[in-house]
C-alpha positions in Angstrom: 31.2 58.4 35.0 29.4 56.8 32.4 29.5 52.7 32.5 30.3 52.9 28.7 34.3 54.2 29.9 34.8 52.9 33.1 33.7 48.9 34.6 35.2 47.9 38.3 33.7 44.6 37.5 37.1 44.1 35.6 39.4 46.0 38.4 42.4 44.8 38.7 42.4 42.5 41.9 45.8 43.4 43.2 44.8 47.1 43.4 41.8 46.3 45.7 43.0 46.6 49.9 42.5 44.0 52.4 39.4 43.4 53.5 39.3 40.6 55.9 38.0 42.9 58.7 35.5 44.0 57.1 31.9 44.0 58.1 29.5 45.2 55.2 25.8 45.3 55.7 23.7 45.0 52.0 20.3 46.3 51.9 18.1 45.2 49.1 15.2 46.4 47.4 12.8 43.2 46.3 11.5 45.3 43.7 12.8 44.1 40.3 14.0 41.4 42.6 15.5 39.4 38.9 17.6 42.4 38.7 18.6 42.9 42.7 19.6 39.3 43.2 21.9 39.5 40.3 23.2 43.0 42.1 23.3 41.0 45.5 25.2 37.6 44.4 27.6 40.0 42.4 28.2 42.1 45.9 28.5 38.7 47.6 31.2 37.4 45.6 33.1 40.0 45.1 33.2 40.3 49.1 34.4 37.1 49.3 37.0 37.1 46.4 38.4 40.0 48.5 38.5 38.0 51.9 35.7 39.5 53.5 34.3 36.2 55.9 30.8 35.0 55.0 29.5 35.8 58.6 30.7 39.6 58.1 28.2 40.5 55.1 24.8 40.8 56.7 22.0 41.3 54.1 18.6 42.5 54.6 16.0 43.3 52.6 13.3 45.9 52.0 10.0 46.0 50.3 11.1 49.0 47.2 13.7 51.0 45.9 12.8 54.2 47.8 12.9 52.2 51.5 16.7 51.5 50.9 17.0 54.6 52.7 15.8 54.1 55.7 16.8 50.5 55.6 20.6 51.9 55.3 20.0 54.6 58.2 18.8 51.7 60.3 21.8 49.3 59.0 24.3 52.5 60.5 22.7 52.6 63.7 21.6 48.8 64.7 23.9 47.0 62.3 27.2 46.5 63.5 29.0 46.8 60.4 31.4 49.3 58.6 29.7 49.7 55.3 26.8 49.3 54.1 25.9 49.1 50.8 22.5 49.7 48.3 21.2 47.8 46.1 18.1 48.4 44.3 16.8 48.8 40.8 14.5 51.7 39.2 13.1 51.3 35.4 11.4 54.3 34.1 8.1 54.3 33.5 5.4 56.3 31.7 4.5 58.1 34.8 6.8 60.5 37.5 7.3 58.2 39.8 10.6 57.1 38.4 11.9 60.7 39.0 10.7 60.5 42.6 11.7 57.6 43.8 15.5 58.2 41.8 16.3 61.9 43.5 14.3 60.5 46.9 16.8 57.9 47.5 19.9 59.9 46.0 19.1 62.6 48.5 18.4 60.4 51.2 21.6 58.5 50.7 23.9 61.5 50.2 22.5 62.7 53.2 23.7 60.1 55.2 26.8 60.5 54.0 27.4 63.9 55.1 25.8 62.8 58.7 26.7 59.3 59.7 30.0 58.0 60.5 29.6 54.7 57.7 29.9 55.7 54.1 26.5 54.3 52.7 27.7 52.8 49.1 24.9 53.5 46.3 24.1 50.6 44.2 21.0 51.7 42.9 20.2 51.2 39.1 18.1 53.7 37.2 17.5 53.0 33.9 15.1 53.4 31.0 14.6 49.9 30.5 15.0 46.7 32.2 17.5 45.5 28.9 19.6 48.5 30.5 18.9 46.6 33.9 20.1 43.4 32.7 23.1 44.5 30.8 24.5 46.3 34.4 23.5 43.0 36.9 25.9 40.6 34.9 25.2 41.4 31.8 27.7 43.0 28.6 28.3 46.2 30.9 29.0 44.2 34.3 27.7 44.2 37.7 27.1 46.9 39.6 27.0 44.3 42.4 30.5 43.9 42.1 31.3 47.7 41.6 29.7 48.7 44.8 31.5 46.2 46.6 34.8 47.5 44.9 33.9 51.1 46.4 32.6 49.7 49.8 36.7 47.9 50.3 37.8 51.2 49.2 36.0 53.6 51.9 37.0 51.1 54.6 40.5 51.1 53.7 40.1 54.9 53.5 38.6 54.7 56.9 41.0 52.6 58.3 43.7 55.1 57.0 42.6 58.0 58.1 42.0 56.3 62.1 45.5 55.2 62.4 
């Protein structure tokens, strides 16, 4: 859904589940690092508004947009957490490349999906611009920072649900 009609960065809190077990590993792109940070500390926050203990959100970073995928896979296996979540940030460009890297990590990132056992939460911005960039890491339209974390709490209540 377009960002225009729906922002989680406004959710209502008391609809968001517990998340004080929760143990959410963040993989970052340095690439566009002005926008990722923004992505990152919005993630962060929202983790903690919702309870999640400071010692349970382990963030690591990689060098570009199109290693978040591997980065994640790696996070599943080696990580130790329940989630993890993507952040990263993709500007077009006058060359292909944009196109690449965008379906490379969508792919990627619905493929682990359908073959680990931890949703992978993308966080990844594409956009034309790096105006469009700014206005979704804190800017008029939010933080996607915040909205992945929003979906990450809601897998792992899903999760928990569906285990008990």
């Amino acid at each position: 859904m377009a960002t225009a009609y729906h922002n989680l960065s406004s959710c209502d809190i008391n609809n968001i589940p517990d998340a004080s077990k929760m143990r959410v590993g963040i993989v970052v792109s340095e690439w566009n690092r002005s926008i990722t940070e923004k992505l990152l500390e919005g993630a962060c926050n929202t983790l903690g508004k919702h309870n999640v203990p400071t010692e349970n959100i382990i963030v690591y970073h990689v060098p570009g947009s199109f290693e978040l995928t591997f980065g994640a896979q790696q996070m599943t296996k080696y990580g130790d957490v329940n989630i993890v979540i993507i952040l990263g940030c993709v500007v077009r460009g006058d060359t292909p490349h944009f196109d690449y890297v965008c379906e490379g990590v969508t792919e990627g990132i619905t493929m682990l999906n359908a073959t680990q056992d931890i949703p992978v939460i993308f966080g990844l911005l594409t956009t034309d611009n790096m105006q469009q960039a700014d206005d979704r890491a804190g800017g008029i339209l939010g933080n996607k920072g915040d909205e992945s974390a929003i979906t990450a709490i809601k897998m792992f209540d899903f999760i928990c649900r569906l285990k008990k």
